[in-house]
Structure formats: C-alpha cells, structure tokens
mmCIF file as Biopython writes it, N, C-alpha, C and O atoms, coordinates in Angstrom:
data_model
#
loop_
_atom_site.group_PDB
_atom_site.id
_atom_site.type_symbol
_atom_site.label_atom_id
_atom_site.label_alt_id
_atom_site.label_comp_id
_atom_site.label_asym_id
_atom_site.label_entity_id
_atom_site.label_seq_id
_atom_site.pdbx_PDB_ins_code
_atom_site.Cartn_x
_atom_site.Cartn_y
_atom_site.Cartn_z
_atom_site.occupancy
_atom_site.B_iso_or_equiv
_atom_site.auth_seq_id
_atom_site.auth_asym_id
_atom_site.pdbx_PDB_model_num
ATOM 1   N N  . UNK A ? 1  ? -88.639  -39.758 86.424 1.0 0.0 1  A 1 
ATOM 2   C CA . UNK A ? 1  ? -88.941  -39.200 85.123 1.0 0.0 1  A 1 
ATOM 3   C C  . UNK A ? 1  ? -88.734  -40.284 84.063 1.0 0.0 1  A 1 
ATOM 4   O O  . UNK A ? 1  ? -87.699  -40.949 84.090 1.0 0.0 1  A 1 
ATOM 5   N N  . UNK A ? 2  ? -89.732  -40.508 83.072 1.0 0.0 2  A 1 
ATOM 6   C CA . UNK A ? 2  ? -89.350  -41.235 81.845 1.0 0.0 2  A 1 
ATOM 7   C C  . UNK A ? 2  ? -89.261  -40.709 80.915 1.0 0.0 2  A 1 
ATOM 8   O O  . UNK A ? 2  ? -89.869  -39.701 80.555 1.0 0.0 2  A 1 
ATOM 9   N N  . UNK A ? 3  ? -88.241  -41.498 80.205 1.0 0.0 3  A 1 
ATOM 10  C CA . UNK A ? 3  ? -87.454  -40.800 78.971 1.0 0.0 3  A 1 
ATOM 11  C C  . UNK A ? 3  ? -87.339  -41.933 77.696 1.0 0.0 3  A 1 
ATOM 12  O O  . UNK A ? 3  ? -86.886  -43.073 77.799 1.0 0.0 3  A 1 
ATOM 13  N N  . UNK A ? 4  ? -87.814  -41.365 76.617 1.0 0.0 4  A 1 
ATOM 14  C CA . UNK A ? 4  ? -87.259  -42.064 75.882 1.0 0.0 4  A 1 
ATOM 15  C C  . UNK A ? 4  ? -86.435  -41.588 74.854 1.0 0.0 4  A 1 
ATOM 16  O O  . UNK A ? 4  ? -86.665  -40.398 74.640 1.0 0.0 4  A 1 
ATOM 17  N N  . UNK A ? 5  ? -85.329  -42.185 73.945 1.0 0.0 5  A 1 
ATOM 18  C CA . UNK A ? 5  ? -84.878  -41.521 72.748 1.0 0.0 5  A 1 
ATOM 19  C C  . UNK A ? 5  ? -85.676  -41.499 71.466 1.0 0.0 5  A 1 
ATOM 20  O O  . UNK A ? 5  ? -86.380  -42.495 71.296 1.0 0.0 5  A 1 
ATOM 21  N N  . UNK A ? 6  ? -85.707  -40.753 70.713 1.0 0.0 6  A 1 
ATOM 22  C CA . UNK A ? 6  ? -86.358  -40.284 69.635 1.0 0.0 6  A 1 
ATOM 23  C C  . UNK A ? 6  ? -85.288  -39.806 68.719 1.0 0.0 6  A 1 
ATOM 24  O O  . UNK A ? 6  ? -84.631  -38.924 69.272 1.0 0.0 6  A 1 
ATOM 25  N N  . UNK A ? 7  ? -84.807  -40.125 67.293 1.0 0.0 7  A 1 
ATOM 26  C CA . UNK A ? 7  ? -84.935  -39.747 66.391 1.0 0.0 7  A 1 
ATOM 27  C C  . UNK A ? 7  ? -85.277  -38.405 65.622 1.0 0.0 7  A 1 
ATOM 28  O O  . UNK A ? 7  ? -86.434  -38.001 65.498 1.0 0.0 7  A 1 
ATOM 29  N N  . UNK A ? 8  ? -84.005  -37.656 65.044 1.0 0.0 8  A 1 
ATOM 30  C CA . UNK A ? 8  ? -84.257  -36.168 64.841 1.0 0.0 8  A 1 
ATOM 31  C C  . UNK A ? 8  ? -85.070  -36.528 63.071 1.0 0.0 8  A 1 
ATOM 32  O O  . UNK A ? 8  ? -84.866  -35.736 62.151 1.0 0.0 8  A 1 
ATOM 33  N N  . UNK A ? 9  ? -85.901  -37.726 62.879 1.0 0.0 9  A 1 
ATOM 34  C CA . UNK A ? 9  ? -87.201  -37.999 61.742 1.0 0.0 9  A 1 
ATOM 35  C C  . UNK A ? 9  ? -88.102  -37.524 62.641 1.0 0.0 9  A 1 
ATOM 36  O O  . UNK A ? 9  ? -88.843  -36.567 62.416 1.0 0.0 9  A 1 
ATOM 37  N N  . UNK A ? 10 ? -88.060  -38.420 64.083 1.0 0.0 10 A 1 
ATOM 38  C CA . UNK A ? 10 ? -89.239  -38.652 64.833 1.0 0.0 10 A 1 
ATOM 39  C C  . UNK A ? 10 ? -89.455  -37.035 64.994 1.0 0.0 10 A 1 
ATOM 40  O O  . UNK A ? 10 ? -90.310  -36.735 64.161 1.0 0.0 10 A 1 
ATOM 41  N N  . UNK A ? 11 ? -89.235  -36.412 65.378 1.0 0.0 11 A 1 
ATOM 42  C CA . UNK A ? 11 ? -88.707  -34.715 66.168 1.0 0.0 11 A 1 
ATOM 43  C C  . UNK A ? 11 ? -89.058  -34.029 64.665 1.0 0.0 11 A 1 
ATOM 44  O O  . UNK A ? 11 ? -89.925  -33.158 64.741 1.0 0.0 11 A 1 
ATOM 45  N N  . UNK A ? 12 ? -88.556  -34.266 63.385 1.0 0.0 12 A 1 
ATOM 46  C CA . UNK A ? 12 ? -88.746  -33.273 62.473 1.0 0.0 12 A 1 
ATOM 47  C C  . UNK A ? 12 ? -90.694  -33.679 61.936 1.0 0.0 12 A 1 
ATOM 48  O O  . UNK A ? 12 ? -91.569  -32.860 61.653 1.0 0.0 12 A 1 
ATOM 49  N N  . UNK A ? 13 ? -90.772  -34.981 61.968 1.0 0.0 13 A 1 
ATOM 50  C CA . UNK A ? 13 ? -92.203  -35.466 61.674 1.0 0.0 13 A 1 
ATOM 51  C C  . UNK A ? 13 ? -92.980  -34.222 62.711 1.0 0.0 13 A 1 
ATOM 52  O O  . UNK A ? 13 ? -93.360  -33.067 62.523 1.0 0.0 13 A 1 
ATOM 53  N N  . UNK A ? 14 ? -92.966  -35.293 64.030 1.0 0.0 14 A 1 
ATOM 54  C CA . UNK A ? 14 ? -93.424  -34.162 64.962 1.0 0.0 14 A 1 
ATOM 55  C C  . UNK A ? 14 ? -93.934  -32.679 64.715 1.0 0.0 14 A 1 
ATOM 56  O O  . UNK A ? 14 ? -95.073  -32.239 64.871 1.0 0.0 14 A 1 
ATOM 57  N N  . UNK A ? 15 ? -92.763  -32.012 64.278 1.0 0.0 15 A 1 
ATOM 58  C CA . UNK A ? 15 ? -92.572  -30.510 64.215 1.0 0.0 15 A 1 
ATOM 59  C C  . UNK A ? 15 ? -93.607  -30.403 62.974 1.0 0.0 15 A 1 
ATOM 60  O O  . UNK A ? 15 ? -94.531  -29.600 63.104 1.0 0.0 15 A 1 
ATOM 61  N N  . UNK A ? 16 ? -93.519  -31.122 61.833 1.0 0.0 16 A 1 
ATOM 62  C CA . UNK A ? 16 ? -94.261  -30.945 60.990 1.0 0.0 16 A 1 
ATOM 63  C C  . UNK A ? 16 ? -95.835  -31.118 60.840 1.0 0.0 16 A 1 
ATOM 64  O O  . UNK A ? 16 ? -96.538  -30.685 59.927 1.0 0.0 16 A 1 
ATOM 65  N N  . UNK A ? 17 ? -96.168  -31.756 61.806 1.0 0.0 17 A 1 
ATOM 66  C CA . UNK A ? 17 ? -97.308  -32.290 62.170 1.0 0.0 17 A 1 
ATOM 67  C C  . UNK A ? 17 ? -98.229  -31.082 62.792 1.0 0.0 17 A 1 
ATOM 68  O O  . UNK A ? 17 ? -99.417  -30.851 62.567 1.0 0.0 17 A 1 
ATOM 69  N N  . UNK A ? 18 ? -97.253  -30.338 63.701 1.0 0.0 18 A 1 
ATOM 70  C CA . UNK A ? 18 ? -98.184  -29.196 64.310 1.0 0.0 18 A 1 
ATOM 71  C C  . UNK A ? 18 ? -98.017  -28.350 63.474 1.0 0.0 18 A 1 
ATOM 72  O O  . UNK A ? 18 ? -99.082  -27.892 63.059 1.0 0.0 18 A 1 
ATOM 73  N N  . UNK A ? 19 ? -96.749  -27.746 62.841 1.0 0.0 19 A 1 
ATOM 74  C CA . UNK A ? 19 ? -97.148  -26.894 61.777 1.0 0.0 19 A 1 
ATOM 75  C C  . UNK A ? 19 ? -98.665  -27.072 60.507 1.0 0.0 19 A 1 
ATOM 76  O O  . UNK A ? 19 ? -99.459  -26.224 60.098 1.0 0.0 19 A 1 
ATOM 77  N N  . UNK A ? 20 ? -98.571  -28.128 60.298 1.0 0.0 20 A 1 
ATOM 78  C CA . UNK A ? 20 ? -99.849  -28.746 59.846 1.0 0.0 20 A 1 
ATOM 79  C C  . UNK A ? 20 ? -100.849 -28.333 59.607 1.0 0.0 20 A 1 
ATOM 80  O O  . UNK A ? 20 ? -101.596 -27.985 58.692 1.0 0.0 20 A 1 
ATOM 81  N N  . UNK A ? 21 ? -100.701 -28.472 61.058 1.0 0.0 21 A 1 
ATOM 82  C CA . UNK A ? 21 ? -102.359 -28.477 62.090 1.0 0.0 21 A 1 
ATOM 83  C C  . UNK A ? 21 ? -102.847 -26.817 62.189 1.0 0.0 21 A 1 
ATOM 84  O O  . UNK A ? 21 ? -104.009 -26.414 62.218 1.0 0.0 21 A 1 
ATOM 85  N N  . UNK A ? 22 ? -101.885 -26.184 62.222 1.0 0.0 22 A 1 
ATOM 86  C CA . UNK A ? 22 ? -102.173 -24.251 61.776 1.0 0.0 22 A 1 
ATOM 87  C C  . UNK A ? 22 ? -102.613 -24.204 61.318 1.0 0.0 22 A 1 
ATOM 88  O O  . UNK A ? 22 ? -102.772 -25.216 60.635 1.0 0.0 22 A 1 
ATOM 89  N N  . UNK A ? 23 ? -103.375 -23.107 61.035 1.0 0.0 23 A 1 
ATOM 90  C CA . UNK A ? 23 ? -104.186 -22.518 59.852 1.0 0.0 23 A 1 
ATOM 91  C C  . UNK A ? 23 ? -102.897 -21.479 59.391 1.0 0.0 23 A 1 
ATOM 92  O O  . UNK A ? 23 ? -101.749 -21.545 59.830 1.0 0.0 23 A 1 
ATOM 93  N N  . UNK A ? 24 ? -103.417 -20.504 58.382 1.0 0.0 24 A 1 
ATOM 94  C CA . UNK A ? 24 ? -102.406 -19.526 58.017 1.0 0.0 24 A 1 
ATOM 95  C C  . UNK A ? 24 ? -102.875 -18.213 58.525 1.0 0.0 24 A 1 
ATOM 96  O O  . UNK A ? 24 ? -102.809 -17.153 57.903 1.0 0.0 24 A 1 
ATOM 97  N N  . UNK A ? 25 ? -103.120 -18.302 59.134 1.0 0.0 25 A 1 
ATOM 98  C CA . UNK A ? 25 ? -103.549 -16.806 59.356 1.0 0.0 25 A 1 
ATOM 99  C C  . UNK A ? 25 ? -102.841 -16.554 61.258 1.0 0.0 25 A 1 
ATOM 100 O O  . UNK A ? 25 ? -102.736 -15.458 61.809 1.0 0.0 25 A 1 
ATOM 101 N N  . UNK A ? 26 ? -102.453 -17.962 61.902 1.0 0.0 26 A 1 
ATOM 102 C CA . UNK A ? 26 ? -101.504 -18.032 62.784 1.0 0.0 26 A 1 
ATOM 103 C C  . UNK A ? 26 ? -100.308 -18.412 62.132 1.0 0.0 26 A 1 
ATOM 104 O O  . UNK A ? 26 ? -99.337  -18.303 62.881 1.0 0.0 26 A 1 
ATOM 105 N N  . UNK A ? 27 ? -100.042 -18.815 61.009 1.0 0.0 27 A 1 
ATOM 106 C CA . UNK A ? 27 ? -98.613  -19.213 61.020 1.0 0.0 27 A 1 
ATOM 107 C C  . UNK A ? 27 ? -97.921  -17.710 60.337 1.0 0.0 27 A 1 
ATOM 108 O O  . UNK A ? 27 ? -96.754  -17.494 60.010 1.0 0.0 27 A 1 
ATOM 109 N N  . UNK A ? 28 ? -99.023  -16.878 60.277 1.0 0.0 28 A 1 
ATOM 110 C CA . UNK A ? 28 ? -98.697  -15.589 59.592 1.0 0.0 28 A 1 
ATOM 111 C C  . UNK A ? 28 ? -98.095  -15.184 61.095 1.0 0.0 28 A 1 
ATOM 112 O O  . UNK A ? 28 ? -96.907  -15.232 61.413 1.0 0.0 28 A 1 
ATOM 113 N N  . UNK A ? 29 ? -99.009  -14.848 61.787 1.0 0.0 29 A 1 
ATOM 114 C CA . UNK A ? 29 ? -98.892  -14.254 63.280 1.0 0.0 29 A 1 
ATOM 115 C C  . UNK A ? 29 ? -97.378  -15.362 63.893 1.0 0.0 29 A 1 
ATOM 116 O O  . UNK A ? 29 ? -96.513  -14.692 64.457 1.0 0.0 29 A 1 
ATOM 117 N N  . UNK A ? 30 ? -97.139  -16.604 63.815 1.0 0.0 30 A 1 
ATOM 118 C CA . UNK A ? 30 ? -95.912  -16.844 64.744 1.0 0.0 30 A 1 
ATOM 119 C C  . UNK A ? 30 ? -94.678  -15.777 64.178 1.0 0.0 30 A 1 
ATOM 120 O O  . UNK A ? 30 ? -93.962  -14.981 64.786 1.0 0.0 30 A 1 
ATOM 121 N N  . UNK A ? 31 ? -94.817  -16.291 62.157 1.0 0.0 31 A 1 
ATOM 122 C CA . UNK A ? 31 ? -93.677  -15.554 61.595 1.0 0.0 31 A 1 
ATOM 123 C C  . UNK A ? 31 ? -93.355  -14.155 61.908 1.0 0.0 31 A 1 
ATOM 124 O O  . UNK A ? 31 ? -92.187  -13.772 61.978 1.0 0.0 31 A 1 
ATOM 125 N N  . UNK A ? 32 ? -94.204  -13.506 62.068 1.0 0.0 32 A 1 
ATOM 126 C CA . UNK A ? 32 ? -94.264  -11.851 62.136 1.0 0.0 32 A 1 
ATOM 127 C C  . UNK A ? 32 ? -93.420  -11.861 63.420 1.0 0.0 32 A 1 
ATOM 128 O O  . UNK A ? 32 ? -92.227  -11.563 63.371 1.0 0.0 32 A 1 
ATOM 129 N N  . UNK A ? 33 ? -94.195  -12.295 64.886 1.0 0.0 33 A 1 
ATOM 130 C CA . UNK A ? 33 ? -93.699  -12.407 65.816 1.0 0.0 33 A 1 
ATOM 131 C C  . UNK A ? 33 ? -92.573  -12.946 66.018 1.0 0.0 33 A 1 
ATOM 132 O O  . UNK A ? 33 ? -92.134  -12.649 67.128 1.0 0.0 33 A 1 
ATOM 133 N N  . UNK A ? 34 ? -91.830  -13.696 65.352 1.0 0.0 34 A 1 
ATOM 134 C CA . UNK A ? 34 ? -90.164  -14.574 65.192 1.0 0.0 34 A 1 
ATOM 135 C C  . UNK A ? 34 ? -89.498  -13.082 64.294 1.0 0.0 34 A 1 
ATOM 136 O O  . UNK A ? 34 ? -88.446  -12.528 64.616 1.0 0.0 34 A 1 
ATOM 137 N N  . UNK A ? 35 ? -90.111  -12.783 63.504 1.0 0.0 35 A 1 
ATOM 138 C CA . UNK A ? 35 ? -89.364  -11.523 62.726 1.0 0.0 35 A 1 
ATOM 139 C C  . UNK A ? 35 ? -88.732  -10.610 63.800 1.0 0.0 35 A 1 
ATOM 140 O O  . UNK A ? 35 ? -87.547  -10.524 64.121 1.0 0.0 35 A 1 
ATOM 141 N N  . UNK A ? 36 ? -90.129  -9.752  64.417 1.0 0.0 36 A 1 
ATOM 142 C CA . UNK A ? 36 ? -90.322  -9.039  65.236 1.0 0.0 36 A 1 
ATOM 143 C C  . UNK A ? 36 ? -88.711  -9.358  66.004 1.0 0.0 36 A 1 
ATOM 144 O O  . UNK A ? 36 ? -87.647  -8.831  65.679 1.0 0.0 36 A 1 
ATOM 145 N N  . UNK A ? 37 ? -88.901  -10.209 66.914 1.0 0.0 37 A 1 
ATOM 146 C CA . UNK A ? 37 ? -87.859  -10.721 67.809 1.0 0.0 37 A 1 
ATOM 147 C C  . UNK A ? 37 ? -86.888  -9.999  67.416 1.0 0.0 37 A 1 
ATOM 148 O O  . UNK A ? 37 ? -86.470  -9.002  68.004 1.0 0.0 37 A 1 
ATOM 149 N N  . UNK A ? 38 ? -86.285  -10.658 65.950 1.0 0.0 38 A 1 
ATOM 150 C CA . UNK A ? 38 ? -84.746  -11.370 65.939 1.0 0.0 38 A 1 
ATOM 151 C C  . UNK A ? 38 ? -84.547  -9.846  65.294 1.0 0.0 38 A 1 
ATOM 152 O O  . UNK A ? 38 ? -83.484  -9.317  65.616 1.0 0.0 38 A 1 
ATOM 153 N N  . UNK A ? 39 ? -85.672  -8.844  64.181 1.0 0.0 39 A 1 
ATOM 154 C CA . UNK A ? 39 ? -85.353  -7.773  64.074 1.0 0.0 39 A 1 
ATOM 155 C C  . UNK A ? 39 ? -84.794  -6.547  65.049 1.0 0.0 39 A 1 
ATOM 156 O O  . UNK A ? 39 ? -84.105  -5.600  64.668 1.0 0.0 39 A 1 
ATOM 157 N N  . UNK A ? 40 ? -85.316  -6.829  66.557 1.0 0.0 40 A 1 
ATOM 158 C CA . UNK A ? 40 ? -85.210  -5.961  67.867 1.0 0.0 40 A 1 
ATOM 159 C C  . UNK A ? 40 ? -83.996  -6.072  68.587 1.0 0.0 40 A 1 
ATOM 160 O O  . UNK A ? 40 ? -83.567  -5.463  69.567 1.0 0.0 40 A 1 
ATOM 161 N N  . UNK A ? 41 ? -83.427  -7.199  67.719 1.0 0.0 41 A 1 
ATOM 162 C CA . UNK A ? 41 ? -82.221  -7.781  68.517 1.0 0.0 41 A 1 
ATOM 163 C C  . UNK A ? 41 ? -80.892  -7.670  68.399 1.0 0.0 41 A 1 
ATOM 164 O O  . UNK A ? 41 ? -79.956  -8.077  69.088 1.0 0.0 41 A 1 
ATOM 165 N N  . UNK A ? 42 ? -80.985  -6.909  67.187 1.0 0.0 42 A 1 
ATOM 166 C CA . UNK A ? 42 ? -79.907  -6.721  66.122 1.0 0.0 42 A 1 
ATOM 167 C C  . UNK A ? 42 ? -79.636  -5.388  66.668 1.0 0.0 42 A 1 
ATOM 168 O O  . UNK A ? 42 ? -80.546  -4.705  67.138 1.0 0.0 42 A 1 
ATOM 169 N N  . UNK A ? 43 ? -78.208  -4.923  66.617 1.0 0.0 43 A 1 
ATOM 170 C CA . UNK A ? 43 ? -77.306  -3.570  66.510 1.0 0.0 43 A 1 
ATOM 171 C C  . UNK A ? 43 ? -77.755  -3.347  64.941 1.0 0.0 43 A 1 
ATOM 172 O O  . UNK A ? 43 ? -78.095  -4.074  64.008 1.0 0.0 43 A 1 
ATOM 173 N N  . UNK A ? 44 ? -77.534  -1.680  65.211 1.0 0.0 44 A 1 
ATOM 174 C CA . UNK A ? 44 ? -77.744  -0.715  64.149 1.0 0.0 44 A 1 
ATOM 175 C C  . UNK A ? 44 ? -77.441  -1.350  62.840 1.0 0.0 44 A 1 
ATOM 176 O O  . UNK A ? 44 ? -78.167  -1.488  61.856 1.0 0.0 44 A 1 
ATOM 177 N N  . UNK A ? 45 ? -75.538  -1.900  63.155 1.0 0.0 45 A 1 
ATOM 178 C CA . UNK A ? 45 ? -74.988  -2.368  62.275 1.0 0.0 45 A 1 
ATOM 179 C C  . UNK A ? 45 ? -75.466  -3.418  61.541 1.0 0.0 45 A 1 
ATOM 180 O O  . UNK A ? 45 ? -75.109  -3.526  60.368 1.0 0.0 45 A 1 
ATOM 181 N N  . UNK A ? 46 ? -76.505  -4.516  62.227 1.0 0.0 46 A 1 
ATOM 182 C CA . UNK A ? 46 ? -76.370  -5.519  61.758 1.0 0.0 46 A 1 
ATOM 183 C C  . UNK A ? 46 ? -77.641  -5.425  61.062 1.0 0.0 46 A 1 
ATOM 184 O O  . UNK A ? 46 ? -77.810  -6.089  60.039 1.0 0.0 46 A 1 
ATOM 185 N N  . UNK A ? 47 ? -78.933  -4.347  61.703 1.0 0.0 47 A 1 
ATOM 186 C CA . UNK A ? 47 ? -80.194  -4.032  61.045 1.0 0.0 47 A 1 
ATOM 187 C C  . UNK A ? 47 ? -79.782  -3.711  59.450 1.0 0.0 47 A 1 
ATOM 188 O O  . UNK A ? 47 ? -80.261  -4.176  58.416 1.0 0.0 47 A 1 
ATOM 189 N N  . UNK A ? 48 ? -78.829  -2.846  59.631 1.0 0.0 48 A 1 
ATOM 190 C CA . UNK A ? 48 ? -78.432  -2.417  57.899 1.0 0.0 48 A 1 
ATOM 191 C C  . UNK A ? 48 ? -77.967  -3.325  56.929 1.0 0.0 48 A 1 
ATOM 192 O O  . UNK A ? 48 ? -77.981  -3.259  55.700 1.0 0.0 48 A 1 
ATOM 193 N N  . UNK A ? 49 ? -77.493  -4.304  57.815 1.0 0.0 49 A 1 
ATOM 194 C CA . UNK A ? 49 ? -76.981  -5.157  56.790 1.0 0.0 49 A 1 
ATOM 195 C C  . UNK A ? 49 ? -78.131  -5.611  56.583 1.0 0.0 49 A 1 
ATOM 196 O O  . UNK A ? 49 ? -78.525  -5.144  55.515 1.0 0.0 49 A 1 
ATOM 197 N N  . UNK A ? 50 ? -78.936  -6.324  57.068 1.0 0.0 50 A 1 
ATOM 198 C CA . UNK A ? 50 ? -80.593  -7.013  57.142 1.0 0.0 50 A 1 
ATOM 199 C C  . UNK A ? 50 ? -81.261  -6.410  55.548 1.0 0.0 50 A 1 
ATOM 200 O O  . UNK A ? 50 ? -81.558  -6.900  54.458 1.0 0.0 50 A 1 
ATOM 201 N N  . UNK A ? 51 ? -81.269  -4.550  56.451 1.0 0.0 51 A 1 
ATOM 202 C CA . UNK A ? 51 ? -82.017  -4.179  55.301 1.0 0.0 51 A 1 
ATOM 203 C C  . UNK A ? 51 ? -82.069  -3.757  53.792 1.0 0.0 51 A 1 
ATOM 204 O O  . UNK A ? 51 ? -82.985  -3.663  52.975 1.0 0.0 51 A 1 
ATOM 205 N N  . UNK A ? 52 ? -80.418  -3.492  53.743 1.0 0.0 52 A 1 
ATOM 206 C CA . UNK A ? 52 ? -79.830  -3.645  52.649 1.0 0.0 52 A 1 
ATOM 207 C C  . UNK A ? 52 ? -79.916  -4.877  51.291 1.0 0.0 52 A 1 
ATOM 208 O O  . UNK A ? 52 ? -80.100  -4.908  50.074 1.0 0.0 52 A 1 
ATOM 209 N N  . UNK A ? 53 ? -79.671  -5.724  52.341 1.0 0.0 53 A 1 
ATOM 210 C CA . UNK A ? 53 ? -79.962  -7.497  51.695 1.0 0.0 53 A 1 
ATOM 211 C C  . UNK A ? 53 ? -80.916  -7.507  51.380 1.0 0.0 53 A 1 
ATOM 212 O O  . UNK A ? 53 ? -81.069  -8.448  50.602 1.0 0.0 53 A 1 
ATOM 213 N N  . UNK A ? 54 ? -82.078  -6.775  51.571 1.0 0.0 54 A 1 
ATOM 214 C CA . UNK A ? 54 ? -83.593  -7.128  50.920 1.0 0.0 54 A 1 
ATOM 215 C C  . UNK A ? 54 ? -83.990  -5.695  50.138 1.0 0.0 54 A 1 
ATOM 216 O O  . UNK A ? 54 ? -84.768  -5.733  49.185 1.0 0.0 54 A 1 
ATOM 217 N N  . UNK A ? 55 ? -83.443  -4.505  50.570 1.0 0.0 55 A 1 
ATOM 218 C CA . UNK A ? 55 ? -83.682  -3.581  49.296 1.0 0.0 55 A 1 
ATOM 219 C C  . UNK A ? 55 ? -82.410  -2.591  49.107 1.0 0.0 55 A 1 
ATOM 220 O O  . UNK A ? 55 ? -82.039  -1.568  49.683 1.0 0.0 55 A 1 
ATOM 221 N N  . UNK A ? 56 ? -81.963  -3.295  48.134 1.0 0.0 56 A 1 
ATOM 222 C CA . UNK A ? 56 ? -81.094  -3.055  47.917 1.0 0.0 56 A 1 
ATOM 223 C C  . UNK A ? 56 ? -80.758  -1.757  47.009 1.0 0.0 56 A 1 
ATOM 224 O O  . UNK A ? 56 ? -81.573  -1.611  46.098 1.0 0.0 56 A 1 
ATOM 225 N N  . UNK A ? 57 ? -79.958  -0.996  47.050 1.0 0.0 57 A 1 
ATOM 226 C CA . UNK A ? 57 ? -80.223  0.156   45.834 1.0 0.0 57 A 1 
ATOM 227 C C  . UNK A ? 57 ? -79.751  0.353   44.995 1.0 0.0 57 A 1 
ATOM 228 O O  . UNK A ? 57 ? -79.769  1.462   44.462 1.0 0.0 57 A 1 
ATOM 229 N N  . UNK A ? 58 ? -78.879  -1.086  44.359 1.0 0.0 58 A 1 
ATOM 230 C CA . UNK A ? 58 ? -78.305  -1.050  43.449 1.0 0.0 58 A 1 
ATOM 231 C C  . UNK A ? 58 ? -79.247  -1.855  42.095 1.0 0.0 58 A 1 
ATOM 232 O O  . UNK A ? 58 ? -78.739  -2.194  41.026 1.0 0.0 58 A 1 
ATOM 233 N N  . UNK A ? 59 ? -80.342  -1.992  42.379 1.0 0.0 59 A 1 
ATOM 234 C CA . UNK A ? 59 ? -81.848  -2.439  41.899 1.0 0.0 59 A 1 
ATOM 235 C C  . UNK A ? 59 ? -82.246  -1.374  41.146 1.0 0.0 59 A 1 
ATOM 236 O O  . UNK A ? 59 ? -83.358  -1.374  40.616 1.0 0.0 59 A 1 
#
C-alpha cells in the first residue's frame, strides 16, 4: 500500500473542492440527509433540547 502524508490545508482544500463542485440542489439533499441522521439519533430528551433552541417560546 502507498501512503503519503498530507496536511489538514491539503485535506480541508480537498474537502472544499468537492463541495464546490455540487450544485445546490444536492448540497440541499446531503444537508437534509445529515439532519435527518443526527435528528433520529437523539433521545426524547435531547430532541427537546434541539427543538427548543430553535423555537423557542419565550419569542
């Protein structure tokens, strides 16, 4: 196997490069789908805190 080291520039360039290269109408679709996830993943407890933090009712 070859390996080389890289640089967390080289790695953040990288990353930025394919984000890039998206259009928005997939980078809509990854976000939703990363939401999705991390929302499904959460206890009751921690959903409320989630949803509280964004509507709040003291607004």
């Amino acid at each position: 196997m070859i390996t080389k080291k890289i640089t967390q520039d080289q790695v953040d360039n990288l990353g930025e490069k394919i984000v890039d290269s998206w259009d928005m109408d997939d980078l809509v679709c990854y976000a939703r789908d990363k939401l999705e996830q991390y929302l499904i993943n959460l206890t009751d407890e921690e959903f409320m805190l989630e949803y509280n933090a964004y509507f709040d009712e003291e607004e």
